[in-house]
Each structure stands twice: as C-alpha cells, then as structure tokens.
Chimera marker file (.cmm) of the C-alpha trace (Angstrom):
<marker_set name="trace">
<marker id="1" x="0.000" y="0.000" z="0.000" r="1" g="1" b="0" radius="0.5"/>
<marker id="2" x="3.002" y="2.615" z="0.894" r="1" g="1" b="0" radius="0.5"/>
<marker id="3" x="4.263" y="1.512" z="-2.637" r="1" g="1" b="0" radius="0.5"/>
<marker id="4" x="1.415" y="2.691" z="-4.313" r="1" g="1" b="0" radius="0.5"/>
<marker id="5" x="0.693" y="5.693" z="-2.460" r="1" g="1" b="0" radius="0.5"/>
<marker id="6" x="4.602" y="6.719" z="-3.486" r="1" g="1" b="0" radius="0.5"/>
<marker id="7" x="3.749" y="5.788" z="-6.910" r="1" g="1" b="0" radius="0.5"/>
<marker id="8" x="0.660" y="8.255" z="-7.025" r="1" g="1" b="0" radius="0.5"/>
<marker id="9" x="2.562" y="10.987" z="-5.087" r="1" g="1" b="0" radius="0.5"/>
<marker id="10" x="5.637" y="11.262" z="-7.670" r="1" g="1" b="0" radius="0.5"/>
<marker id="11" x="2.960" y="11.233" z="-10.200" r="1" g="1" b="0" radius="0.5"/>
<marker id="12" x="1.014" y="14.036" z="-9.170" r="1" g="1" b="0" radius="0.5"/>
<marker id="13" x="4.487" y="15.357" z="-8.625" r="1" g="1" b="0" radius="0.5"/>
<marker id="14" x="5.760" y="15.294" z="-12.243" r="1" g="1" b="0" radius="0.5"/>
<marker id="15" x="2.161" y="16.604" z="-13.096" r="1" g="1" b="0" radius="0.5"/>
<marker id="16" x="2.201" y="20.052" z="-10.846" r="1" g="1" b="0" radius="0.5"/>
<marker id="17" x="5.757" y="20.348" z="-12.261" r="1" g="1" b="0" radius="0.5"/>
<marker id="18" x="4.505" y="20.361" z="-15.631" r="1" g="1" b="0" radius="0.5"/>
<marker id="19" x="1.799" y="22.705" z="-15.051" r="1" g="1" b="0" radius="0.5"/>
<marker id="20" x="4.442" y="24.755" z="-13.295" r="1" g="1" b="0" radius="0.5"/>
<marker id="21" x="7.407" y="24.769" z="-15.803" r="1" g="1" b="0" radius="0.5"/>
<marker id="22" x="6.891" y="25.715" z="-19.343" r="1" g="1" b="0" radius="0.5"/>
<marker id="23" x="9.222" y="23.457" z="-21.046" r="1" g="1" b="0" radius="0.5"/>
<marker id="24" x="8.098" y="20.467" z="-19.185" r="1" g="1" b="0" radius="0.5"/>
<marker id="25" x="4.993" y="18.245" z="-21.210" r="1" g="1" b="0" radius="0.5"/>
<marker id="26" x="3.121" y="15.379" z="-20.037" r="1" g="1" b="0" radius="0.5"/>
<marker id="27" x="0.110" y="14.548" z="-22.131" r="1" g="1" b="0" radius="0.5"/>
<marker id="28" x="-2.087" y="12.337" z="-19.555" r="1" g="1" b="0" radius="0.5"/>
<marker id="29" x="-2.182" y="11.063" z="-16.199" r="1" g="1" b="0" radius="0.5"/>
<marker id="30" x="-1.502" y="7.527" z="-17.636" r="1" g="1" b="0" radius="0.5"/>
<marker id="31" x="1.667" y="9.388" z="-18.820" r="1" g="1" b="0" radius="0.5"/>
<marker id="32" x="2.810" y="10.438" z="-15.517" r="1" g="1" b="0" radius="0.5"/>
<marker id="33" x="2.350" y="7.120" z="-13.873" r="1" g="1" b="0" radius="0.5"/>
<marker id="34" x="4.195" y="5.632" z="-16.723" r="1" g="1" b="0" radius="0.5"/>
<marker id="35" x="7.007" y="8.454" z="-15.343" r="1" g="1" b="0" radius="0.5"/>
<marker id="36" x="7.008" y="7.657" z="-12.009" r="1" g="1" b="0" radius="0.5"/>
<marker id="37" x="7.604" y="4.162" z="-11.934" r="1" g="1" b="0" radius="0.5"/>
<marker id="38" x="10.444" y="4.172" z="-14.718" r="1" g="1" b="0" radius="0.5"/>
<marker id="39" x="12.403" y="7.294" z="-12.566" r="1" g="1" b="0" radius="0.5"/>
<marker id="40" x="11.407" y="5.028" z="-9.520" r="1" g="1" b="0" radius="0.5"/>
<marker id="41" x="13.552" y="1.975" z="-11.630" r="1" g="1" b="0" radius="0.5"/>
<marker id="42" x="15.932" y="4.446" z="-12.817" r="1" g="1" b="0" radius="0.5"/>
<marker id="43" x="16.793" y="5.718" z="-9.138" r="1" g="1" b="0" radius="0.5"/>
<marker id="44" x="16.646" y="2.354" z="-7.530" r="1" g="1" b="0" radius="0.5"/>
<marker id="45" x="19.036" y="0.955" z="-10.660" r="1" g="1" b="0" radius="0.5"/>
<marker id="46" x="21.236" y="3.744" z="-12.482" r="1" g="1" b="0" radius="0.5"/>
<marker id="47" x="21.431" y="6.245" z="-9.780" r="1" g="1" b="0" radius="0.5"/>
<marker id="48" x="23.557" y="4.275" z="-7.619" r="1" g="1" b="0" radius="0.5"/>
<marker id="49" x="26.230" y="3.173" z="-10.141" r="1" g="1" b="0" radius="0.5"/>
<marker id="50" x="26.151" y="6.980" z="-11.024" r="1" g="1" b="0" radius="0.5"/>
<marker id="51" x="26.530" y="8.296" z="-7.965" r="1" g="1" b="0" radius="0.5"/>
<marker id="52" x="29.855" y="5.675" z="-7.758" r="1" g="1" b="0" radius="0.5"/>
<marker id="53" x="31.407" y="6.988" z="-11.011" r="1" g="1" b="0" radius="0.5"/>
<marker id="54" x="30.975" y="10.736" z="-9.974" r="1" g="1" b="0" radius="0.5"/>
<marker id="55" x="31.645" y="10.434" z="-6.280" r="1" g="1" b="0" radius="0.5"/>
<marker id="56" x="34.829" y="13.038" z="-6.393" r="1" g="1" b="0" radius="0.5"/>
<marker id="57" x="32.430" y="15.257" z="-7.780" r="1" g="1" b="0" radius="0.5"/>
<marker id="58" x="29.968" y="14.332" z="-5.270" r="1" g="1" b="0" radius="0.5"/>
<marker id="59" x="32.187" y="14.645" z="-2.324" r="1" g="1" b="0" radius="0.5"/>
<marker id="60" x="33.969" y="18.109" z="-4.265" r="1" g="1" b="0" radius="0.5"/>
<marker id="61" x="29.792" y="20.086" z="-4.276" r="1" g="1" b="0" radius="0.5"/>
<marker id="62" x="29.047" y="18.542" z="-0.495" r="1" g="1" b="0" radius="0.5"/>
<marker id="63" x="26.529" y="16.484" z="-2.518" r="1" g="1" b="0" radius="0.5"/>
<marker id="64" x="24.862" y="19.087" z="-4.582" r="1" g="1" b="0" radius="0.5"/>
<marker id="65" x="26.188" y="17.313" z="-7.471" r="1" g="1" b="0" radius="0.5"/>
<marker id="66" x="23.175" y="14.647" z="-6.534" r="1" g="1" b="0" radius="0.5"/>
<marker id="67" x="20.688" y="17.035" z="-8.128" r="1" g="1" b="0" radius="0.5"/>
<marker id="68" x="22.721" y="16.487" z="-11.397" r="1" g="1" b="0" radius="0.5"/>
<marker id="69" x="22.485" y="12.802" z="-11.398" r="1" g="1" b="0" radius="0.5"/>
<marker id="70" x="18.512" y="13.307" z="-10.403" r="1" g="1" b="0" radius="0.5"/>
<marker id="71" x="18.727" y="15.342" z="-14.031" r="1" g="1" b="0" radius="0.5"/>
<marker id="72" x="20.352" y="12.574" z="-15.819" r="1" g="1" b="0" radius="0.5"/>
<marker id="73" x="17.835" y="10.341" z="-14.654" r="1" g="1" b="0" radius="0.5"/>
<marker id="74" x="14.778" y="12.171" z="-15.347" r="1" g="1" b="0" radius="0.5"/>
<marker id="75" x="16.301" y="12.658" z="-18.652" r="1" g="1" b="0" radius="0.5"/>
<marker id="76" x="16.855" y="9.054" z="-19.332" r="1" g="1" b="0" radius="0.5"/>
<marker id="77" x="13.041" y="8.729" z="-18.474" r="1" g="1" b="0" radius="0.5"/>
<marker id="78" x="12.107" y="12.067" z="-20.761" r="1" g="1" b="0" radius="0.5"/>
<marker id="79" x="14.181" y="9.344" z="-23.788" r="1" g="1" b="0" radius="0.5"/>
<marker id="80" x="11.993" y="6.135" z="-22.784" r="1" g="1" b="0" radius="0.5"/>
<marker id="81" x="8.337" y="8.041" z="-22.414" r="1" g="1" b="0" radius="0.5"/>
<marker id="82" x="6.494" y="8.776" z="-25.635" r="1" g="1" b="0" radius="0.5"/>
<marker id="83" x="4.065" y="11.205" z="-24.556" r="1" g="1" b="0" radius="0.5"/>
<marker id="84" x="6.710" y="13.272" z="-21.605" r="1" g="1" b="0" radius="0.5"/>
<marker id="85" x="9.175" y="15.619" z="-23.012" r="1" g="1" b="0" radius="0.5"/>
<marker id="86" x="11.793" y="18.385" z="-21.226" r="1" g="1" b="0" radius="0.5"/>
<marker id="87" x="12.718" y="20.863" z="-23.568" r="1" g="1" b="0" radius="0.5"/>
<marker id="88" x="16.347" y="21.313" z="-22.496" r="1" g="1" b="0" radius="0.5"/>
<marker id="89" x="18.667" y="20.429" z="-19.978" r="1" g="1" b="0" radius="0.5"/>
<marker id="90" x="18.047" y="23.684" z="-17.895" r="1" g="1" b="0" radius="0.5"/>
<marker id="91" x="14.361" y="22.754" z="-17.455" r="1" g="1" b="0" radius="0.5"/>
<marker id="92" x="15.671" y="19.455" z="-16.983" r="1" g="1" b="0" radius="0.5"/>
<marker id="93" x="17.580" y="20.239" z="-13.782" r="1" g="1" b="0" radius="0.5"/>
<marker id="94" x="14.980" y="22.728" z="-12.537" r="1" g="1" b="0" radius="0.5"/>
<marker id="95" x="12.192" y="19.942" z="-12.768" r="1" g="1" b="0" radius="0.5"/>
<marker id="96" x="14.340" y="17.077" z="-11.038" r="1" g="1" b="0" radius="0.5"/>
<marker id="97" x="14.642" y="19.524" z="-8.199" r="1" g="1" b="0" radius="0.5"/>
<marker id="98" x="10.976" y="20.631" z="-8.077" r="1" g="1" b="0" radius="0.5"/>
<marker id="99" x="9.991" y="16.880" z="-8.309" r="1" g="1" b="0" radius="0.5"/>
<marker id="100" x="11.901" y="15.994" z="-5.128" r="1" g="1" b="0" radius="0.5"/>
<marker id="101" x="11.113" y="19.054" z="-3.257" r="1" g="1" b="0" radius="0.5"/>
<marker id="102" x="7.218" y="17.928" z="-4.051" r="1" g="1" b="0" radius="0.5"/>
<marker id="103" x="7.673" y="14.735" z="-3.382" r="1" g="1" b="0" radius="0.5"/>
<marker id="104" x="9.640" y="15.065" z="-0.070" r="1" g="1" b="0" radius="0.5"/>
<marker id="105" x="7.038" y="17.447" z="1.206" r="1" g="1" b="0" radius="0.5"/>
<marker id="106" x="4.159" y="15.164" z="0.512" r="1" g="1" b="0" radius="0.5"/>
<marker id="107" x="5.965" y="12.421" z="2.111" r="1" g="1" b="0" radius="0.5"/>
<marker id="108" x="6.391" y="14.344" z="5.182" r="1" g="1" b="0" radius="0.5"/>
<marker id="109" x="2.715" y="15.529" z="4.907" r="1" g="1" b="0" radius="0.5"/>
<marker id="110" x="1.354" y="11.990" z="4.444" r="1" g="1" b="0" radius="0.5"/>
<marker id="111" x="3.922" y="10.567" z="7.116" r="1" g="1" b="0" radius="0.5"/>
<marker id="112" x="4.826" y="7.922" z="4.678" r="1" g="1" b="0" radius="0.5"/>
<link id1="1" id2="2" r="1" g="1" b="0" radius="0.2"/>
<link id1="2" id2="3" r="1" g="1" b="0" radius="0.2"/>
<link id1="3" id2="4" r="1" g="1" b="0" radius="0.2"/>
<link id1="4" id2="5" r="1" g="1" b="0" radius="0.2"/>
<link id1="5" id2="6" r="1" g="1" b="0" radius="0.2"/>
<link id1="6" id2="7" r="1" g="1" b="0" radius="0.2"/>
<link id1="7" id2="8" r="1" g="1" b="0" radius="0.2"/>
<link id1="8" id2="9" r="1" g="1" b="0" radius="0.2"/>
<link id1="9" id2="10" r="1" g="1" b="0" radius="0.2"/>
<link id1="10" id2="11" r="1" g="1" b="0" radius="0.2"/>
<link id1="11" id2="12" r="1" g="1" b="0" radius="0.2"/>
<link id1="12" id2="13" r="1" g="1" b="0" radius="0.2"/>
<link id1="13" id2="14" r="1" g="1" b="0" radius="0.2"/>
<link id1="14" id2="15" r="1" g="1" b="0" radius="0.2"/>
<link id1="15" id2="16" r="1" g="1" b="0" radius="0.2"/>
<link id1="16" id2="17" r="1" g="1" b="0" radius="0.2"/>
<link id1="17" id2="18" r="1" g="1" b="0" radius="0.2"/>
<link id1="18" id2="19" r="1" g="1" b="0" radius="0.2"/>
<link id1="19" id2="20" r="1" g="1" b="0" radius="0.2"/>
<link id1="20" id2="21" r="1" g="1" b="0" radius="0.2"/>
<link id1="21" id2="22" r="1" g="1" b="0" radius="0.2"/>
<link id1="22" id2="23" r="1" g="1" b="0" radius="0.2"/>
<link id1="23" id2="24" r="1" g="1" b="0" radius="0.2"/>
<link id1="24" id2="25" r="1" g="1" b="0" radius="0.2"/>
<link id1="25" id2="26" r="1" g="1" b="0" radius="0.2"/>
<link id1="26" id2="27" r="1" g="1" b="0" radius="0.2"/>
<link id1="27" id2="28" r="1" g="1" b="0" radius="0.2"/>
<link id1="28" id2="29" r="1" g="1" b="0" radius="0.2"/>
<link id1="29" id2="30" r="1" g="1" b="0" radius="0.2"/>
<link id1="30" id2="31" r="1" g="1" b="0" radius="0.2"/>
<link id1="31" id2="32" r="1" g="1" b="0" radius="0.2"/>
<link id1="32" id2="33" r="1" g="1" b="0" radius="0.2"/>
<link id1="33" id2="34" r="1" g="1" b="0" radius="0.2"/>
<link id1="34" id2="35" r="1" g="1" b="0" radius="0.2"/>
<link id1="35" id2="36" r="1" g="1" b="0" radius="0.2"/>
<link id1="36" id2="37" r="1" g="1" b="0" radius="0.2"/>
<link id1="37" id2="38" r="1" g="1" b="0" radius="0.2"/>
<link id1="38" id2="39" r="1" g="1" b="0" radius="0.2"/>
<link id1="39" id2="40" r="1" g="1" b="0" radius="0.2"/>
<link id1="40" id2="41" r="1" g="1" b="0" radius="0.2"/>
<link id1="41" id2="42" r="1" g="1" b="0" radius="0.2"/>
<link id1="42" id2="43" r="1" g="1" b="0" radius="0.2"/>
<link id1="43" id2="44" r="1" g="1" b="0" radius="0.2"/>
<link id1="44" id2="45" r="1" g="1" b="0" radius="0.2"/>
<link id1="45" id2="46" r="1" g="1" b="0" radius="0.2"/>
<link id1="46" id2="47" r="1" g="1" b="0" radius="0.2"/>
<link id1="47" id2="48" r="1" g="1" b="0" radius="0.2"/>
<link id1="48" id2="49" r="1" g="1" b="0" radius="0.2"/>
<link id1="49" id2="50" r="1" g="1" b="0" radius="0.2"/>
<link id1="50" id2="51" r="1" g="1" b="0" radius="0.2"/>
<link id1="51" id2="52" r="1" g="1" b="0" radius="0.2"/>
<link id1="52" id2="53" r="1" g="1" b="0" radius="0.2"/>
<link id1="53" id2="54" r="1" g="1" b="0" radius="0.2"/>
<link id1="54" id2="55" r="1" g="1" b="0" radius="0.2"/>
<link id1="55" id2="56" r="1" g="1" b="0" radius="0.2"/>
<link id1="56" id2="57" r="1" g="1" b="0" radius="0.2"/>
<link id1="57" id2="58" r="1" g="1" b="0" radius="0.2"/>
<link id1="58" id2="59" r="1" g="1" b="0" radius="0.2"/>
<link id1="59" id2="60" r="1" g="1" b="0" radius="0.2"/>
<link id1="60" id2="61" r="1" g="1" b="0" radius="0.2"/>
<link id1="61" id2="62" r="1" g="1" b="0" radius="0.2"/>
<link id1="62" id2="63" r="1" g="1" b="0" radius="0.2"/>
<link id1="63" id2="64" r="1" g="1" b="0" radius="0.2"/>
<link id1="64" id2="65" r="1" g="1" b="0" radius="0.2"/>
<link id1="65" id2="66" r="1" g="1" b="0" radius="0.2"/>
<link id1="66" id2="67" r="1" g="1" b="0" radius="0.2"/>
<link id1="67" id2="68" r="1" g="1" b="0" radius="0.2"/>
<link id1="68" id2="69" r="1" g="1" b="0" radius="0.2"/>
<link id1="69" id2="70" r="1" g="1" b="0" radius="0.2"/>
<link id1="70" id2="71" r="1" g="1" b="0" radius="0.2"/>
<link id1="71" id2="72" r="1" g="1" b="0" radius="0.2"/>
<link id1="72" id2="73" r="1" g="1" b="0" radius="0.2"/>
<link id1="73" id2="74" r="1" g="1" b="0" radius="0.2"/>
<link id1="74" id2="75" r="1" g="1" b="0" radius="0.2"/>
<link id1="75" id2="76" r="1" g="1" b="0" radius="0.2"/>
<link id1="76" id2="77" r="1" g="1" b="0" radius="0.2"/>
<link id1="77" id2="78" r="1" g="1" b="0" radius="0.2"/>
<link id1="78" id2="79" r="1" g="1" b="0" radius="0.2"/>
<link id1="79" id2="80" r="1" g="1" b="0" radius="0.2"/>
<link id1="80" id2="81" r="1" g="1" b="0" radius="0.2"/>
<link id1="81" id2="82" r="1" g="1" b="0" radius="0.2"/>
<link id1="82" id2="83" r="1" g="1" b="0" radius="0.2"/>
<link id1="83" id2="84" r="1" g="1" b="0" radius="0.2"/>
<link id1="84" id2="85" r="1" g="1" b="0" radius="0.2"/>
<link id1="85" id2="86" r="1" g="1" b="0" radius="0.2"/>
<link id1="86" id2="87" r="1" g="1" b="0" radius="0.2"/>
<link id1="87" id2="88" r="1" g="1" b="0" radius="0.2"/>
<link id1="88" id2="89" r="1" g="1" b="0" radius="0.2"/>
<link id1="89" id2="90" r="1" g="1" b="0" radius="0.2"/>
<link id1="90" id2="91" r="1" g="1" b="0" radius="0.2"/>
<link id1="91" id2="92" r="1" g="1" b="0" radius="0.2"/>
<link id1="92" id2="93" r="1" g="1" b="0" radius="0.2"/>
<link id1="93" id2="94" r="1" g="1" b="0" radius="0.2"/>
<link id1="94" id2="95" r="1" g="1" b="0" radius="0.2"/>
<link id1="95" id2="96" r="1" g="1" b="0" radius="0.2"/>
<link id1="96" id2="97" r="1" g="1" b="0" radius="0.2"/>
<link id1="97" id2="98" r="1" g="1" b="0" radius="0.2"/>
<link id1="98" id2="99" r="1" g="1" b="0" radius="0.2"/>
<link id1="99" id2="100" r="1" g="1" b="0" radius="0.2"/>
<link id1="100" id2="101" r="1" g="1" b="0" radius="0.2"/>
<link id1="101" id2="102" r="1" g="1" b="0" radius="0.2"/>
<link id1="102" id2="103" r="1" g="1" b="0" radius="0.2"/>
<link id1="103" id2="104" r="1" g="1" b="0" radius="0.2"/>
<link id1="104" id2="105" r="1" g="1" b="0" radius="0.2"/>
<link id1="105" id2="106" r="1" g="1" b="0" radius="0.2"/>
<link id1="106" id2="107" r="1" g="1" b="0" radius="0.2"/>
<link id1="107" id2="108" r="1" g="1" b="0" radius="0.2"/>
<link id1="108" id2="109" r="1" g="1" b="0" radius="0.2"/>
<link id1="109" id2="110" r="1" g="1" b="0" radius="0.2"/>
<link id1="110" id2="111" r="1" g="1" b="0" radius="0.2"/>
<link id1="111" id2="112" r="1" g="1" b="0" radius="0.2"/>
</marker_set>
C-alpha cells in the first residue's frame, strides 16, 4: 500500500511540475504514472552506479552534485516516455529539483 501511495505521489508530482514549468509536457495522467515508476527503476538501478562513477564530484559540491544525477535520470526517463518531453537540460535540472522538493514534502505531509 506505501508503494502505491509513493507511486501516485511522484505522479502528481511530475504533473504540478509540468503545469508549473513551461518546457516540461506530459500529455495524460496515464503518462505520468508511466514516469514515475520508470524514474522510480531508474533511481533504484542507475542512480547508484552513477553516484559511484561521480563520487569526487559528489564529495567536491558537499553532494549538490546529486541534483545532477537526479537530471540525468529524469532525462533518461524524458528518452523512454512517448508522450513526456523536457525541452532542455536547464528545465531538466529545474524539474528534477521541483519533483523531489514535491515529493519530499508530501511524504512528510502523508507521514509515509
């Protein structure tokens, strides 16, 4: 059940971001479930081998460097999903950090 409700909340996350940013599409609802669980695979698969192969610069920011790897991976999702699309890497980086700002606060508000 706390899967699910994590699902739905990075979902509605991606969604307010791309009623929030202008270069930042996602045509349905179907779209951004679709987004959600392949950044959920992404993080739980590619993030941590990237995080190993950038760690200097990782340890160098004092970890902002994270929200760089969080742009890759929304990226690699924005190449996979048909109907999402991030206009360029700026918007990119702006979105990843909007999408885990949302997400931790409704986390925190849902106690999940």
């Amino acid at each position: 059940m706390r899967l699910v409700a994590l699902w739905l909340l990075n979902a509605l996350s991606i969604i307010v971001v791309a009623h929030v940013l202008p270069g930042v599409q996602v045509e349905s609802f179907w779209t951004a479930l679709l987004v959600a669980l392949l950044l959920g695979l992404v993080n739980v698969f590619v993030r941590p081998l990237l995080i190993l192969l950038t760690l200097p610069a990782v340890v160098l920011t004092m970890g902002l460097f994270l929200l760089v790897i969080n742009a890759i991976g929304l990226w690699l999702v924005d190449l996979l999903v048909e109907g999402f699309h991030i206009v360029n890497f700026g918007s990119t980086l702006l979105a990843a950090l909007l999408i885990s700002v949302l997400s931790a606060f409704g986390r925190w508000l849902l106690r999940l």
